[in-house]
VEXGUGU-287790 format. One record per residue (C-alpha): x, y, z. Coordinates in nm, 4 decimals, padded with zeros to 6 digits. Layout:
{c1=X | c2=Y | c3=Z}
...
END
This chain:
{c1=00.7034 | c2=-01.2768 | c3=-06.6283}
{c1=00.4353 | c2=-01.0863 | c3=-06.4056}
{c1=00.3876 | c2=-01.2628 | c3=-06.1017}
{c1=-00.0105 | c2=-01.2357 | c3=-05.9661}
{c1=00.0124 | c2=-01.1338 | c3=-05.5552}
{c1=-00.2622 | c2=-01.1847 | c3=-05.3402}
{c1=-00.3242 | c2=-00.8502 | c3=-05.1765}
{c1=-00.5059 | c2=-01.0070 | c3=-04.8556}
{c1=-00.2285 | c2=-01.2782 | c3=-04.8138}
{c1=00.0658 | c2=-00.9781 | c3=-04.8641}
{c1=-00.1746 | c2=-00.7746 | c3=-04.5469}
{c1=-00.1798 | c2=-01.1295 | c3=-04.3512}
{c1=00.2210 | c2=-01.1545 | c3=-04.3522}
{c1=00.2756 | c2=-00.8285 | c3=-04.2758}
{c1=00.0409 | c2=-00.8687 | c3=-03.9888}
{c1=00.2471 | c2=-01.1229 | c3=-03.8880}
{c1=00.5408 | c2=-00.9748 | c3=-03.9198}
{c1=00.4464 | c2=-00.6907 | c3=-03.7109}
{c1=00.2948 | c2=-00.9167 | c3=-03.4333}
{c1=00.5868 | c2=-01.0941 | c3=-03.4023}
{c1=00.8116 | c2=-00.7710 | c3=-03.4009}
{c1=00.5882 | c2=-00.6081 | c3=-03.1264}
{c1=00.5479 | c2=-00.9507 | c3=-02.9408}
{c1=01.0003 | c2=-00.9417 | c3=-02.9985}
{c1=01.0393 | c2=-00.5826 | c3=-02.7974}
{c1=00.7626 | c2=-00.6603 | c3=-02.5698}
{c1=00.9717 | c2=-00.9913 | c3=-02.4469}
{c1=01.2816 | c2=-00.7742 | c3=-02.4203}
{c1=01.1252 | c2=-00.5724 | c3=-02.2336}
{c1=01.0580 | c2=-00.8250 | c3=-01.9328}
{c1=01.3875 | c2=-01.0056 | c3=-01.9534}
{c1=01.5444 | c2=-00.6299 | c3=-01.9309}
{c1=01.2996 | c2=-00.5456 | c3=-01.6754}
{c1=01.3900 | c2=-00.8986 | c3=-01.4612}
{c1=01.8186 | c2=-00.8904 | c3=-01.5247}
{c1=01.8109 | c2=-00.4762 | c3=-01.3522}
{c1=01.5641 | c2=-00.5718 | c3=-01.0626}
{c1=01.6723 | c2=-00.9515 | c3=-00.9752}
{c1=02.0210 | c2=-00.8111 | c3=-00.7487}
{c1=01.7628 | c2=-00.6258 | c3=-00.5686}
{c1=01.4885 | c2=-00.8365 | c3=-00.4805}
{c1=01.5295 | c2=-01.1138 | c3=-00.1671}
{c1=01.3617 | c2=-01.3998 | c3=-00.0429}
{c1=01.2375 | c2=-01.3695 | c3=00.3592}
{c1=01.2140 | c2=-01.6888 | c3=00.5862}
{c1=01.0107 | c2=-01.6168 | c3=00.8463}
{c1=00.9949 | c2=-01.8290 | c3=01.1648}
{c1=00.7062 | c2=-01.6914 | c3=01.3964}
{c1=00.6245 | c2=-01.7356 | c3=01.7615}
{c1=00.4172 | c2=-02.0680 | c3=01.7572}
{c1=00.6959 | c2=-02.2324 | c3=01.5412}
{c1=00.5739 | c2=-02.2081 | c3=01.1982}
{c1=00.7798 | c2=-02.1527 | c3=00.9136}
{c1=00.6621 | c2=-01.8807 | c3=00.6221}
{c1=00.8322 | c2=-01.6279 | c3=00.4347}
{c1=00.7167 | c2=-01.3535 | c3=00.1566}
{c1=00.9505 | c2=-01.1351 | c3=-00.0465}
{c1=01.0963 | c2=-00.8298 | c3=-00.0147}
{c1=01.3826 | c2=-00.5784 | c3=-00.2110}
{c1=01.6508 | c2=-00.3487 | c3=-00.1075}
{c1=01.5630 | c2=-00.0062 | c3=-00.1093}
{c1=01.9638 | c2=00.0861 | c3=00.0585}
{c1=02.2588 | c2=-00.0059 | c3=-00.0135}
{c1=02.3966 | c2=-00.0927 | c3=00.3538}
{c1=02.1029 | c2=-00.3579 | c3=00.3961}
{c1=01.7812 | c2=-00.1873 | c3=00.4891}
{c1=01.4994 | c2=-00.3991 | c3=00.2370}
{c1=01.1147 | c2=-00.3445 | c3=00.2371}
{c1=00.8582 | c2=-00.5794 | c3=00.2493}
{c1=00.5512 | c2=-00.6483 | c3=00.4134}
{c1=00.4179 | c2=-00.5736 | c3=00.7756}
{c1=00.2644 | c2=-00.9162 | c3=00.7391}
{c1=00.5166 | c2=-01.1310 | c3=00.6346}
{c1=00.7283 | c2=-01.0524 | c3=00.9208}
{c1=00.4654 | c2=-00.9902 | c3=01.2189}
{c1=00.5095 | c2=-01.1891 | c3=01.5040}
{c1=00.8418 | c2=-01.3075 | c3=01.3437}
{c1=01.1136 | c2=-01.4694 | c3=01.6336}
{c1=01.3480 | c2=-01.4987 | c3=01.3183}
{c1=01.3881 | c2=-01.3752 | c3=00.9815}
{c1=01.6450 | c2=-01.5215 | c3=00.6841}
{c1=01.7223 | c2=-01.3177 | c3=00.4168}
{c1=01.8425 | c2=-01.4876 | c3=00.0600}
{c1=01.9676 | c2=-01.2725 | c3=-00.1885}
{c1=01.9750 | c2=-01.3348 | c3=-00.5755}
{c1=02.2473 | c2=-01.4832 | c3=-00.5889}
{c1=02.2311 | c2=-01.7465 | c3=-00.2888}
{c1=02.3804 | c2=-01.5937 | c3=-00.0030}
{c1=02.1541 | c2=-01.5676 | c3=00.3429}
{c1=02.1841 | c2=-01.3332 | c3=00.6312}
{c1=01.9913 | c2=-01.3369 | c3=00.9606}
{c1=01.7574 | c2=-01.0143 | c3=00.9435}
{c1=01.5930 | c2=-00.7928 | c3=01.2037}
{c1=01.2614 | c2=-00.5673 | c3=01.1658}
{c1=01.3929 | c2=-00.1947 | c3=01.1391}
{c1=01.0374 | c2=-00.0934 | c3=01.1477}
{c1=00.6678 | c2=-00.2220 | c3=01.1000}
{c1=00.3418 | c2=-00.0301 | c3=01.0252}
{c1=00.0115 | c2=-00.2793 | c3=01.0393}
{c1=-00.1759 | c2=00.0786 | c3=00.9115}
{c1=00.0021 | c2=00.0705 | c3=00.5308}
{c1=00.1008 | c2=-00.3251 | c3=00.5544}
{c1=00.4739 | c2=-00.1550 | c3=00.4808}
{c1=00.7510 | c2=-00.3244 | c3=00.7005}
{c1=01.1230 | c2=-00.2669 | c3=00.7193}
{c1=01.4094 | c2=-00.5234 | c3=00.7567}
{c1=01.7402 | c2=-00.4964 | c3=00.7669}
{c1=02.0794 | c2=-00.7239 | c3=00.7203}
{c1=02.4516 | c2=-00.6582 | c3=00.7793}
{c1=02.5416 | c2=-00.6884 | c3=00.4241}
{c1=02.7584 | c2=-00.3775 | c3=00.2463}
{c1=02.7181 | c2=-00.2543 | c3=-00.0895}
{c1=02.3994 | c2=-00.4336 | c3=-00.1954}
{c1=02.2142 | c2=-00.3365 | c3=-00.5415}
{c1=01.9259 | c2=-00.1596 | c3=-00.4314}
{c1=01.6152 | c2=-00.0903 | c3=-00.6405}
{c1=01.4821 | c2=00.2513 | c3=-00.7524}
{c1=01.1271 | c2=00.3627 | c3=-00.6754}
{c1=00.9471 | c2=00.5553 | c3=-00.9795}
{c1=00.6824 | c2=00.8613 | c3=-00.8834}
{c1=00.3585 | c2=00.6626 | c3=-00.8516}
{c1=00.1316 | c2=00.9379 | c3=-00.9527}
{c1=00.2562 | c2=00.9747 | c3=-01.3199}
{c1=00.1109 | c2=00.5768 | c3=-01.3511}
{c1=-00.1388 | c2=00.5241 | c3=-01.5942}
{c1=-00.3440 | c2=00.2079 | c3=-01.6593}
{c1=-00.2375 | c2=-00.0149 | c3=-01.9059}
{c1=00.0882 | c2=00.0393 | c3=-01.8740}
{c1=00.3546 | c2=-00.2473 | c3=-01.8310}
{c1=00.3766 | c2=-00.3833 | c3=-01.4994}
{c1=00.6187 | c2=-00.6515 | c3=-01.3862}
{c1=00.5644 | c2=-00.8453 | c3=-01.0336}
{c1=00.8907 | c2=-01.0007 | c3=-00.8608}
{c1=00.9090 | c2=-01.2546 | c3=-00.6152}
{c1=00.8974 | c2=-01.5723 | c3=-00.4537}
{c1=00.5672 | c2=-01.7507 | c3=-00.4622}
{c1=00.5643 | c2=-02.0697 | c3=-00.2798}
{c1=00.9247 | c2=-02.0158 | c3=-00.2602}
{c1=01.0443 | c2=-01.9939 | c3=-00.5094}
{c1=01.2852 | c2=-01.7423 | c3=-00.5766}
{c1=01.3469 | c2=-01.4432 | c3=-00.8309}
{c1=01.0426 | c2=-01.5511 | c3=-01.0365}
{c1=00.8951 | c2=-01.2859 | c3=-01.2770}
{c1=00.5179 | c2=-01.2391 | c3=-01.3804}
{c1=00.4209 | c2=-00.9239 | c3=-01.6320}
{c1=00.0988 | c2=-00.8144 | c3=-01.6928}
{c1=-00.0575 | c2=-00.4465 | c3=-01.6732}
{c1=-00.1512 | c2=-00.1991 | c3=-01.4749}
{c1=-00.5353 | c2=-00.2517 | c3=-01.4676}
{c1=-00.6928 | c2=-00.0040 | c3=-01.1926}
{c1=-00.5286 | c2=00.3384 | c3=-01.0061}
{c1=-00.6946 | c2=00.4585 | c3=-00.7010}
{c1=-00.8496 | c2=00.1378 | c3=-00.5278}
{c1=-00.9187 | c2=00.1207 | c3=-00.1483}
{c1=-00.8514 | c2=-00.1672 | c3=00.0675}
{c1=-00.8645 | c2=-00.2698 | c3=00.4201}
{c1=-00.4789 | c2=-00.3161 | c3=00.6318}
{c1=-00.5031 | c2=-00.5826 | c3=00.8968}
{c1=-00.4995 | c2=-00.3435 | c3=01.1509}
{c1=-00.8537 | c2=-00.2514 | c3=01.0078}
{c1=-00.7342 | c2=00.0882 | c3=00.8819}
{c1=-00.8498 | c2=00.1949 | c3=00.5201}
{c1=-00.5595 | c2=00.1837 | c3=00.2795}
{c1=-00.5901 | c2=00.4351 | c3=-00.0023}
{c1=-00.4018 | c2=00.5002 | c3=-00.3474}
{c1=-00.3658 | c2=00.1507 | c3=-00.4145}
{c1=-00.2537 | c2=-00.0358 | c3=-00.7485}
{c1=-00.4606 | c2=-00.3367 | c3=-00.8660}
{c1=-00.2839 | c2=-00.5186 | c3=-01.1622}
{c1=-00.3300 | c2=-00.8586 | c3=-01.3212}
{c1=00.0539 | c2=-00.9608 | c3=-01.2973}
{c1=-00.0198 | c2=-01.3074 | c3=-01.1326}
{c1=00.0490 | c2=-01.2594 | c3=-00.7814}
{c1=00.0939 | c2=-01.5836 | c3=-00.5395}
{c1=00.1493 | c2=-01.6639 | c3=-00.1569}
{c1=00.5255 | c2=-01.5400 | c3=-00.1248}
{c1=00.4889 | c2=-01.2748 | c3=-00.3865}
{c1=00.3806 | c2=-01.0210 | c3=-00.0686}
{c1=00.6265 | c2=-00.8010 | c3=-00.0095}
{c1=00.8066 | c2=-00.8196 | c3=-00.3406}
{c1=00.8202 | c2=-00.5025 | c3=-00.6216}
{c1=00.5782 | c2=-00.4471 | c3=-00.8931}
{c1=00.7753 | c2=-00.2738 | c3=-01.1642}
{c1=00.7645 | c2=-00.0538 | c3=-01.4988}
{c1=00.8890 | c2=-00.1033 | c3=-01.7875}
{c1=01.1956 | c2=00.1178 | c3=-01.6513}
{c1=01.2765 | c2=-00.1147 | c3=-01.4009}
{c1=01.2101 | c2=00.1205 | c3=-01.1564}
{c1=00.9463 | c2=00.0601 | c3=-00.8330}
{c1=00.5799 | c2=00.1635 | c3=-00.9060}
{c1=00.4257 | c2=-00.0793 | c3=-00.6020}
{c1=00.4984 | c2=-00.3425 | c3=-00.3214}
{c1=00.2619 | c2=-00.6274 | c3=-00.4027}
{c1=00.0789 | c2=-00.6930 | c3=-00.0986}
{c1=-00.2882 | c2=-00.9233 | c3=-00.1433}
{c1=-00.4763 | c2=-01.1221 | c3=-00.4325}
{c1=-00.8667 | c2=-01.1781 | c3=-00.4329}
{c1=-00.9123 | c2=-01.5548 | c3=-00.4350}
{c1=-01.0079 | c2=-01.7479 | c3=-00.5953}
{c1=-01.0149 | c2=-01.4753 | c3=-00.8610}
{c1=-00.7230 | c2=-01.4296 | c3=-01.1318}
{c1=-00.6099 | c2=-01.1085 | c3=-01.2238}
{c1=-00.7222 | c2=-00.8999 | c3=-00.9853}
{c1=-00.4323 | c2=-00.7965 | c3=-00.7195}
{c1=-00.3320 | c2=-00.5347 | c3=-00.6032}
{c1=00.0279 | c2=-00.3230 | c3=-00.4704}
{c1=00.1227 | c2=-00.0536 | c3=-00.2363}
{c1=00.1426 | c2=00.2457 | c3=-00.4577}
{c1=00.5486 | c2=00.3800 | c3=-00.4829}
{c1=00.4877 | c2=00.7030 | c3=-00.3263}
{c1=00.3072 | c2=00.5590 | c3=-00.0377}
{c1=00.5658 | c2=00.3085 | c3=00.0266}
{c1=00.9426 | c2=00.5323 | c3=-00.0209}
{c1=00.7399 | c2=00.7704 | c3=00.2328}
{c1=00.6791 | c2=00.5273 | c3=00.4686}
{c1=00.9874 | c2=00.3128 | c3=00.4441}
{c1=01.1653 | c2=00.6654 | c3=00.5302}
{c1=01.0279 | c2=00.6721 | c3=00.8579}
{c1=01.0612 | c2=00.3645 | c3=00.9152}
{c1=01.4205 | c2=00.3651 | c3=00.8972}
{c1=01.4312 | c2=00.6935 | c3=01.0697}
{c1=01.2252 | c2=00.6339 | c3=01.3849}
{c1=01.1065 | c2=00.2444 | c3=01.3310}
{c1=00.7101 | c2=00.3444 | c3=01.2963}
{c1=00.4743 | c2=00.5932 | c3=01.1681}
{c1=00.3334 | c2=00.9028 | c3=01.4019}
{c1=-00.0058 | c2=00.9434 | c3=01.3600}
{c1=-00.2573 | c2=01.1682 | c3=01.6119}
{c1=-00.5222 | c2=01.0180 | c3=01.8402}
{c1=-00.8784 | c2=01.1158 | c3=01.9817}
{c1=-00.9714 | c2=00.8589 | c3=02.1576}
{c1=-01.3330 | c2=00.7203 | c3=02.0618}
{c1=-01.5368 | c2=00.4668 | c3=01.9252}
{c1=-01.7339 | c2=00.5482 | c3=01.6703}
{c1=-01.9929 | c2=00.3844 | c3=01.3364}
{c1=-02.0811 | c2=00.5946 | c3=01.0204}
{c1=-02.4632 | c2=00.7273 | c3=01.0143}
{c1=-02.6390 | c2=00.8334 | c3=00.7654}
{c1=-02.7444 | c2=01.2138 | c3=00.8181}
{c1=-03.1495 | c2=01.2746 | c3=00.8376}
{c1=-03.1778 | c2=01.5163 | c3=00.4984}
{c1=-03.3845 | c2=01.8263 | c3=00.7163}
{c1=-03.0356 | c2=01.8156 | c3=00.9286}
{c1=-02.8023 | c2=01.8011 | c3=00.5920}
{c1=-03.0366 | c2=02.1416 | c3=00.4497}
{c1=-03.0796 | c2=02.3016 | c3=00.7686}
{c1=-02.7350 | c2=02.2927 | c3=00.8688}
{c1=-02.5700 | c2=02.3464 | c3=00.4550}
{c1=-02.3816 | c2=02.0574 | c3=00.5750}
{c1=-02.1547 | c2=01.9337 | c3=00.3048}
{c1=-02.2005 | c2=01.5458 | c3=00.3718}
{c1=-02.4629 | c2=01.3350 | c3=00.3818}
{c1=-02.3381 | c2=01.0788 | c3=00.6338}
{c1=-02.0843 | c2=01.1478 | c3=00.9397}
{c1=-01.9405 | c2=00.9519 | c3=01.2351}
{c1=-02.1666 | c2=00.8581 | c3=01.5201}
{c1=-02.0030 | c2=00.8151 | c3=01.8279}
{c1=-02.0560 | c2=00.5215 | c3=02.0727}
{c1=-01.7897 | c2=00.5336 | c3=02.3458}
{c1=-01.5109 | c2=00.7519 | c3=02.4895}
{c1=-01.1876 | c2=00.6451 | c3=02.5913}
{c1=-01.1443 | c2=00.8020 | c3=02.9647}
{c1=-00.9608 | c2=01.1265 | c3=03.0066}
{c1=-00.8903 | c2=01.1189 | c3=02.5863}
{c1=-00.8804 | c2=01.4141 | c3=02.4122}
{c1=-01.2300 | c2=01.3563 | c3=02.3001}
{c1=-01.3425 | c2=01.3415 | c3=02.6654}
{c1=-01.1706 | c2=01.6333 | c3=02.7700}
{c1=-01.2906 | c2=01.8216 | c3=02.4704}
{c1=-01.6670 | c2=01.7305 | c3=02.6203}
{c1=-01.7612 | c2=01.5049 | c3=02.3185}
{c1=-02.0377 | c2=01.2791 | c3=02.4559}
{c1=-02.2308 | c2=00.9502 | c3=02.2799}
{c1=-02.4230 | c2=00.9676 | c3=02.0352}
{c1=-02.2828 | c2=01.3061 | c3=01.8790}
{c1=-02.1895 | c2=01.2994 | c3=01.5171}
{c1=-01.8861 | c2=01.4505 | c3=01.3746}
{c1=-01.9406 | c2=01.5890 | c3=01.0401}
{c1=-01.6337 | c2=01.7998 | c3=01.0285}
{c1=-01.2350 | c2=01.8728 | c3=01.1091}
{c1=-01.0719 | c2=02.1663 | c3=01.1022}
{c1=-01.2823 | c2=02.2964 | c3=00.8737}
{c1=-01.3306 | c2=01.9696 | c3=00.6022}
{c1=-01.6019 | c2=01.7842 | c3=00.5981}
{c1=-01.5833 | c2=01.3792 | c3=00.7816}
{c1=-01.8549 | c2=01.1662 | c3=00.6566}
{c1=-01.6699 | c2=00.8457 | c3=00.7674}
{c1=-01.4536 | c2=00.7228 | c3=01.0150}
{c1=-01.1751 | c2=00.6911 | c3=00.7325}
{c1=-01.2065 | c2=01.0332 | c3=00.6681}
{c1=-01.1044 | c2=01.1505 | c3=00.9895}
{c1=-00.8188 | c2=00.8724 | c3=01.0290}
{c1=-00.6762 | c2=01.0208 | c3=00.6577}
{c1=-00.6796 | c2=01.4168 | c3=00.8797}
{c1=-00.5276 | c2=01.2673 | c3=01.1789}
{c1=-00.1614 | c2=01.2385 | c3=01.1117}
{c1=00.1102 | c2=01.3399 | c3=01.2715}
{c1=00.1262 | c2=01.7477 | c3=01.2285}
{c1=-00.1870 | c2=01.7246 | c3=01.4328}
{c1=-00.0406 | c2=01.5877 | c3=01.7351}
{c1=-00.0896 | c2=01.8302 | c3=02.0046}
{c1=-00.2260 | c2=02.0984 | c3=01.7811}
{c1=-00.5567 | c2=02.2430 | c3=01.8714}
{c1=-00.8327 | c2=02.2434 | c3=01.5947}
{c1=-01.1955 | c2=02.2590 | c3=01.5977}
{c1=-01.4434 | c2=01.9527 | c3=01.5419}
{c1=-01.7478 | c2=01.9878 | c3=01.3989}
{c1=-02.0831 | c2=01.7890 | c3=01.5643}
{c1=-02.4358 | c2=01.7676 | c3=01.5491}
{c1=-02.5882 | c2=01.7205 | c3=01.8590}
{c1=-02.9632 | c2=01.6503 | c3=01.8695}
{c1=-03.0587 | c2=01.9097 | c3=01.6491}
{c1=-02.7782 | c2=02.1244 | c3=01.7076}
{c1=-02.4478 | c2=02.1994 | c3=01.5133}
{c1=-02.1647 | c2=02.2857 | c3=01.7700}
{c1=-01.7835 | c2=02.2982 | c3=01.7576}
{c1=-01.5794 | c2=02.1578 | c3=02.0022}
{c1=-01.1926 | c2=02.2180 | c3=02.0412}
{c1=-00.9996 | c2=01.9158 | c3=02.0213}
{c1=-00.6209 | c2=01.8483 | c3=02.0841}
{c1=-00.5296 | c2=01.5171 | c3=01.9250}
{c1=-00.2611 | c2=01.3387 | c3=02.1125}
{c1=-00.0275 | c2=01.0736 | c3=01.9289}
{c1=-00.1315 | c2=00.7141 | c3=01.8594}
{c1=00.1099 | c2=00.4808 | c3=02.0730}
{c1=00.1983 | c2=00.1825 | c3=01.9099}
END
């Protein structure tokens, strides 16, 4: 006997069916994602100078104890405590700290620790999977997924320096989750969670992979980053248009500058107040941020040309950066 089938009720289950399979794979891919990265990923108590007691997360990027984290987690630290997934706790030390990239390096005398693998940051693409691990609040190894919802953002370090190629994600990040990974669906390291906006939700935001191995490299290697140094003060202008045609200048807008550090390179290359650099070494600077990005550390002590406008005037000055002491 014929039985009658409801073609819109046969779509509806099959719907169903095929929500529930793609909700199935998605979970398995978080609990997979969670059970390679939890050996890897640590909890940091951090005791600072005044007494207080605060801590952040962090993962090991070596296998003889070196772990990354965040320059402000451990700043102004006078101990650190490292747990590791599965309960032990070490005393740590900082390796090396940069306040310029908010990237910080710690280290324990443990052997043969898991250590987590950091994927090529530039082959990201939003919407992707991405998995935040960490300790908010602390507590330990706990896992938030969400995606990746923005490439390319800007944001401001501490130290006041313009961070760029940063992730944003909506993987709910917390207080303690600084410091820890954000991950793919790999397992693998495409950011170091570092800030939220509150009191929004959704919207933070990680060290991008390829910013953070290069970093953490020299940061093992000689405990801070290089970077060059002029020596000035300076505020971005806007450029009067006559001066921007007259001059074929390629930016509207360039650095102003309002003090000089005595006997810096800038004073000994005869920069004075109130020029404005528009250029370096032959690329155009239309904010301060654009010269910090050209001074790193293959232009310490090399001699390049600097491009002004002075009055009227477009001059070049010659200009040999020296490097930044910490």
């Amino acid at each position: 006997m014929p039985v009658d089938v409801d073609p819109a009720r046969t779509s509806d289950s099959s719907v169903t069916a095929h929500d529930d399979e793609l909700l199935d794979t998605y979970s398995k891919t978080i609990s997979a994602v969670a059970r390679r990265i939890a050996p890897s990923v640590v909890n940091i108590r951090v005791t600072a100078k005044n007494g207080r007691a605060g801590g952040g997360s962090g993962f090991v990027i070596a296998h003889d104890g070196f772990i990354l984290t965040n320059s402000h987690v451990v700043q102004n630290a006078t101990e650190l405590e490292v747990t590791l997934h599965d309960g032990r706790s070490y005393p740590a030390r900082i390796a090396g700290s940069d306040q310029e990239t908010d990237l910080a390096v710690v280290r324990i005398d443990a052997p043969d620790l898991c250590h987590a693998r950091f994927a090529n940051s530039a082959a990201i693409r939003v919407g992707q999977i991405a998995v935040a691990v960490g300790s908010p609040y602390g507590f330990s190894q706990t896992v938030t997924a969400g995606i990746v919802s923005a490439l390319g953002r800007s944001m401001r370090s501490e130290s006041g320096r313009l961070m760029d190629d940063i992730i944003q994600t909506d993987a709910a990040l917390n207080p303690g989750n600084s410091g820890g990974p954000l991950l793919n669906s790999a397992g693998e390291v495409i950011g170091v969670n570092t800030a939220v906006i509150l009191p929004a939700q959704g919207i933070c935001f990680a060290i991008a992979s390829n910013t953070a191995h290069f970093v953490a490299g020299w940061l093992i290697r000689d405990g801070r980053i290089r970077r060059s140094w002029i020596g000035f003060a300076g505020q971005n202008v806007p450029l009067h248009p006559r001066l921007v045609r007259f001059h074929n200048l390629l930016v509207k807008n360039g650095v102003r500058i309002t003090e000089i550090n005595s006997g810096s390179p800038a004073a000994v290359a005869g920069l004075r107040e109130g020029d404005i650099i528009v250029g370096f070494k032959g690329q155009p600077v239309a904010t301060i941020d654009d010269l910090h990005k050209r001074l790193v550390a293959s232009e310490i002590n090399v001699t390049s040309p600097l491009m002004i406008i002075r009055g009227q005037e477009m001059r070049f000055l010659i200009v040999t950066p020296r490097e930044l002491k910490p």
